[in-house]
Biotite code that builds the C-alpha atoms (Angstrom):
import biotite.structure as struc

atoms = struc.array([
    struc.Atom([11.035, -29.357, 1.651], chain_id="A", res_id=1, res_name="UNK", atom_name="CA", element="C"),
    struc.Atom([13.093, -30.498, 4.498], chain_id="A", res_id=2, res_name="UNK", atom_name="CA", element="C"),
    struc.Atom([16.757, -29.125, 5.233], chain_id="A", res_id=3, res_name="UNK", atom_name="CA", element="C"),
    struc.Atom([20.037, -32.104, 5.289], chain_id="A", res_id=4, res_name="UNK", atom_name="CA", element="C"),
    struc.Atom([21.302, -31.859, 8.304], chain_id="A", res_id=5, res_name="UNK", atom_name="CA", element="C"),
    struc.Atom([24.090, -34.178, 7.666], chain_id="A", res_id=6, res_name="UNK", atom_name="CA", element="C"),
    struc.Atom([25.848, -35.234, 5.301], chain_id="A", res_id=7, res_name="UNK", atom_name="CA", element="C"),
    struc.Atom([28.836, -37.849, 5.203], chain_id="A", res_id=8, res_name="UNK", atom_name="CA", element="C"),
    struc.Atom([31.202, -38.712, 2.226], chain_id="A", res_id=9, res_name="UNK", atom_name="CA", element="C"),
    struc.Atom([32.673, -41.605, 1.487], chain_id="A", res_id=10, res_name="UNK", atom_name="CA", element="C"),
    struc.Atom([36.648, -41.723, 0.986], chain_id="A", res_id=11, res_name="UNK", atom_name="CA", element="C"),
    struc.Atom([37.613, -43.546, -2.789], chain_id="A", res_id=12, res_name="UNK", atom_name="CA", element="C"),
    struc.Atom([37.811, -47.206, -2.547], chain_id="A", res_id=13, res_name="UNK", atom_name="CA", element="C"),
    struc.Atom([41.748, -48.267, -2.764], chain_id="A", res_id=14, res_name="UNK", atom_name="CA", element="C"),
    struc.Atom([43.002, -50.368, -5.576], chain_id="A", res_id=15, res_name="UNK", atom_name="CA", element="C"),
    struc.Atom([42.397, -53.803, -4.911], chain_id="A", res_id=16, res_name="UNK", atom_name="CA", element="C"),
    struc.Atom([46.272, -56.033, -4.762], chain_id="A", res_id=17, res_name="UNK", atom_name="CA", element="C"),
    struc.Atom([46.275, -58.975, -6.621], chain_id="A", res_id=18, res_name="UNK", atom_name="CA", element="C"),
    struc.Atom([46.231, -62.195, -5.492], chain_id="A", res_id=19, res_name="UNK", atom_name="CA", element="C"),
    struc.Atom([49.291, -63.805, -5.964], chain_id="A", res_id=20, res_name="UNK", atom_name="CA", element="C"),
    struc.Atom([47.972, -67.809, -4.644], chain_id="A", res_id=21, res_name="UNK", atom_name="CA", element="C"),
    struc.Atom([47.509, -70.569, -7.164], chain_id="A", res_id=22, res_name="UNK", atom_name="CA", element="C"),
    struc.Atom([44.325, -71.543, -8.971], chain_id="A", res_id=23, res_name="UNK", atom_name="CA", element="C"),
    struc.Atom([41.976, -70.087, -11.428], chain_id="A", res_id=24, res_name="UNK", atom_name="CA", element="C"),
    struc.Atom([40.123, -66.763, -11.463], chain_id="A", res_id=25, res_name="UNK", atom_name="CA", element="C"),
    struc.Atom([36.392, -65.106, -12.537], chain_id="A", res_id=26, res_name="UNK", atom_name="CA", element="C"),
    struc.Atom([34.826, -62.274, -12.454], chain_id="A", res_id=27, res_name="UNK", atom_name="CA", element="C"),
    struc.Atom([31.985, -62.933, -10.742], chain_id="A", res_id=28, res_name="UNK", atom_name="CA", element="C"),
    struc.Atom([28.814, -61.626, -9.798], chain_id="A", res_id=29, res_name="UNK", atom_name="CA", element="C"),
    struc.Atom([26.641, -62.091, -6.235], chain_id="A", res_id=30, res_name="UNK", atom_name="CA", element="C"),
    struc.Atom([22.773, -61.766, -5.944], chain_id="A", res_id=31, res_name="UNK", atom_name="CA", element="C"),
    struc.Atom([22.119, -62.469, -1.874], chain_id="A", res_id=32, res_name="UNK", atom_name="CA", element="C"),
    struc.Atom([22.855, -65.934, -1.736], chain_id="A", res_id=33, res_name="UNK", atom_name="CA", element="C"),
    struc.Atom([23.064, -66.645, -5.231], chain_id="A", res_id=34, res_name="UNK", atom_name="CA", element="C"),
    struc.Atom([27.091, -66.560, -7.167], chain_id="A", res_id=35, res_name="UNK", atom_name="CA", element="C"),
    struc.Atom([27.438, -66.852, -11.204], chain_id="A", res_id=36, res_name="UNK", atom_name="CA", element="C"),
    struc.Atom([31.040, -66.932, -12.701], chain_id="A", res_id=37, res_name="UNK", atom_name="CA", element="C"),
    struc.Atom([30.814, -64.535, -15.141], chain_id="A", res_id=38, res_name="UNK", atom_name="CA", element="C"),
    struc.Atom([34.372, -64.365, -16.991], chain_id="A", res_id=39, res_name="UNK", atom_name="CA", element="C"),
    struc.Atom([36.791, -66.774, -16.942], chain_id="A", res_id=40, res_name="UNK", atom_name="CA", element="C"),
    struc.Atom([39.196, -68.542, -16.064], chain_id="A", res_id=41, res_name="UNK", atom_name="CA", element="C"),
    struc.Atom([42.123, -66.378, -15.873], chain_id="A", res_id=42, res_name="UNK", atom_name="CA", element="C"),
    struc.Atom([45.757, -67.326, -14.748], chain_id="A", res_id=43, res_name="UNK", atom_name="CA", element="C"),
    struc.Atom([46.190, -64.799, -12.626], chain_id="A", res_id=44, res_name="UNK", atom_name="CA", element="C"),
    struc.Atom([44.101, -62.601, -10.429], chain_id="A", res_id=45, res_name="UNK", atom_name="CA", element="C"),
    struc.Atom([45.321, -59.646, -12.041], chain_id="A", res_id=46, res_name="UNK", atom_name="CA", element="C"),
    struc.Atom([43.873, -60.297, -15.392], chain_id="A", res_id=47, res_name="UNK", atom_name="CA", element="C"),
    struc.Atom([40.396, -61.309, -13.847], chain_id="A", res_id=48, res_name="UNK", atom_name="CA", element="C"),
    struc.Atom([40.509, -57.688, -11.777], chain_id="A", res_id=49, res_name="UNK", atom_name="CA", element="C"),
    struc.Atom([41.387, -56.243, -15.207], chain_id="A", res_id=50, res_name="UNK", atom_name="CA", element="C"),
    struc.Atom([38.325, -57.795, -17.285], chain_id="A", res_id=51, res_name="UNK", atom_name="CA", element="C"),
    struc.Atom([36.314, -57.074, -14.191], chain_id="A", res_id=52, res_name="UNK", atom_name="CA", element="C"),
    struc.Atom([34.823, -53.445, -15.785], chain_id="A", res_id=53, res_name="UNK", atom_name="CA", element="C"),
    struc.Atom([33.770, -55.551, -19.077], chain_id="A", res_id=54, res_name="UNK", atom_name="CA", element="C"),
    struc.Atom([32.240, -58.370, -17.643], chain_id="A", res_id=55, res_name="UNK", atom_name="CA", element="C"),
    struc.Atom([30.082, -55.930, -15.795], chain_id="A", res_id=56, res_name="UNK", atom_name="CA", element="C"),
    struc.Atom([29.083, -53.604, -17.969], chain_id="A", res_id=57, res_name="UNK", atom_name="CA", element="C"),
    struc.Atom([28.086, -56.680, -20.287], chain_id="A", res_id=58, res_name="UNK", atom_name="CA", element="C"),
    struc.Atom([25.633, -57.753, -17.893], chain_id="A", res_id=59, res_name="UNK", atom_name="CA", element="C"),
    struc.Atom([24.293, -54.264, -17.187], chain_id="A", res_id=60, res_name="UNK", atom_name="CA", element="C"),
    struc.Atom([23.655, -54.206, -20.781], chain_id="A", res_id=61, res_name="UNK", atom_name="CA", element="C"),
    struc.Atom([21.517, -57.464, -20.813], chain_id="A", res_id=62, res_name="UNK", atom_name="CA", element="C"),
    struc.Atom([19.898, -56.721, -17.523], chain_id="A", res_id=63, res_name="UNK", atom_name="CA", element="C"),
    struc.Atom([19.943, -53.572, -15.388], chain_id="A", res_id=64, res_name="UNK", atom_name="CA", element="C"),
    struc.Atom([18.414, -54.870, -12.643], chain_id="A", res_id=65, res_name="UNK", atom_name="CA", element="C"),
    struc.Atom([22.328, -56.312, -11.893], chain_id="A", res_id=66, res_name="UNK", atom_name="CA", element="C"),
    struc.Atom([23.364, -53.044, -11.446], chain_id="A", res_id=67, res_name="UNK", atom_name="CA", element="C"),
    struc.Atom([22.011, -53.618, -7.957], chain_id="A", res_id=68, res_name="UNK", atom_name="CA", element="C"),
    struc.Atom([24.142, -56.959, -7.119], chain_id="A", res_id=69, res_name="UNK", atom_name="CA", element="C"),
    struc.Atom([27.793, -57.293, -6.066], chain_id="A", res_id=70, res_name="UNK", atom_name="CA", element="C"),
    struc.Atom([30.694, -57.868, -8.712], chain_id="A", res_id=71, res_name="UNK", atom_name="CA", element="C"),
    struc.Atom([33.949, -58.933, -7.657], chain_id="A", res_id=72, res_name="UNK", atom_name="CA", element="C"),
    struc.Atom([36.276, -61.767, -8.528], chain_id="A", res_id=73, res_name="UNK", atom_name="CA", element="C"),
    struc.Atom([36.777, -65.266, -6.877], chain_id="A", res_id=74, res_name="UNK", atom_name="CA", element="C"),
    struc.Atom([39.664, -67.812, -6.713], chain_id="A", res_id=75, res_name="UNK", atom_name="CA", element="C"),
    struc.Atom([39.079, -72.069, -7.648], chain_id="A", res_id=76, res_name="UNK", atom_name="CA", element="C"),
    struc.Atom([41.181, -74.436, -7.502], chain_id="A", res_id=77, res_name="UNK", atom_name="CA", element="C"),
    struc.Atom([43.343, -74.878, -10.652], chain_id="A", res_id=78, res_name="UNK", atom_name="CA", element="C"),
    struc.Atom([41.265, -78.289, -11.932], chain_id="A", res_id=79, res_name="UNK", atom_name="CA", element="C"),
    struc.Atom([38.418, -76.695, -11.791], chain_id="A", res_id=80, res_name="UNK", atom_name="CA", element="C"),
    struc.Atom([38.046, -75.032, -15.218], chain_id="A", res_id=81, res_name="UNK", atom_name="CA", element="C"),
    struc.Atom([34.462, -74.488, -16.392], chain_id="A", res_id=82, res_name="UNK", atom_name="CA", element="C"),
    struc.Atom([33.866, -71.194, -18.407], chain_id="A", res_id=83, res_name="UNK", atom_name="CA", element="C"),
    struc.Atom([32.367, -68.230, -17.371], chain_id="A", res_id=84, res_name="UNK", atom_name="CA", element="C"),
    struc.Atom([28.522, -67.844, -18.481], chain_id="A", res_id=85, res_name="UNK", atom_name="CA", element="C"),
    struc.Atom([29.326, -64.558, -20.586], chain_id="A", res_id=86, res_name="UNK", atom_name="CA", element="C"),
    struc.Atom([32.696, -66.506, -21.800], chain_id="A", res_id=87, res_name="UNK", atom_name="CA", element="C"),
    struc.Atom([29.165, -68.751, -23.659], chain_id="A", res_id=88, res_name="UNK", atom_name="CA", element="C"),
    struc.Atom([27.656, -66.146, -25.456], chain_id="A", res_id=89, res_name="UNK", atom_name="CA", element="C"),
    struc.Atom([30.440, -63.376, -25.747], chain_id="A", res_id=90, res_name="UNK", atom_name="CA", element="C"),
    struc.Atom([33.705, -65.239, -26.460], chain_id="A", res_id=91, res_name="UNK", atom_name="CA", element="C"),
    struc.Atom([35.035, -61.760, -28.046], chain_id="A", res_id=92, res_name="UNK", atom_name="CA", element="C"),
    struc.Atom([34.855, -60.613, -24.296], chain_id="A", res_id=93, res_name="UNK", atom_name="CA", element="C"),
    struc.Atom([37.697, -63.233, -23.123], chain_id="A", res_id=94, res_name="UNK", atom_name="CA", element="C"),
    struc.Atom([39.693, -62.735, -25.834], chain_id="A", res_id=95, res_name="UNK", atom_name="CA", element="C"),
    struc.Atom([40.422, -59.128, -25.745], chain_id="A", res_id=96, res_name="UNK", atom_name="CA", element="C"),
])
């Protein structure tokens, strides 16, 4: 069995600030090149970060090889207003 020589700890990620600009929000998720809009759209950045958790542990449940891609939230312009994917097949998840 070999010995660790090293080992480094991360410091806790800081809570993310809003984003106070104009337009609509998702939760979204990022495989390599690839972007889906998961949840949305929200009014406010602050609502998407808050239904962030949800929308990802939704697709964890449908497919756990997601819980190697990148979730995070993105900003569109405000005419741009096509639903999330999960917002298709889990309304309840908007909505609460």
């Amino acid at each position: 069995m070999k010995q660790i020589t090293a080992y480094q700890h991360t410091s806790p990620v800081p809570e993310q600030l809003p984003d106070l600009r104009r337009g609509n929000y998702y939760c979204s998720v990022k495989d390599g090149e690839r972007i889906q809009l998961l949840l949305g759209p929200f009014k406010s950045h602050k609502k998407a970060l808050l239904f962030l958790p949800k929308a990802k542990a939704k697709a964890l449940e449908f497919y756990f090889w997601s819980a190697f891609y990148s979730f995070g939230t993105l900003r569109m312009e405000s005419n741009f207003t096509k639903p999330g994917l999960l917002n298709l097949f889990f309304p309840e998840l908007f909505t609460t």
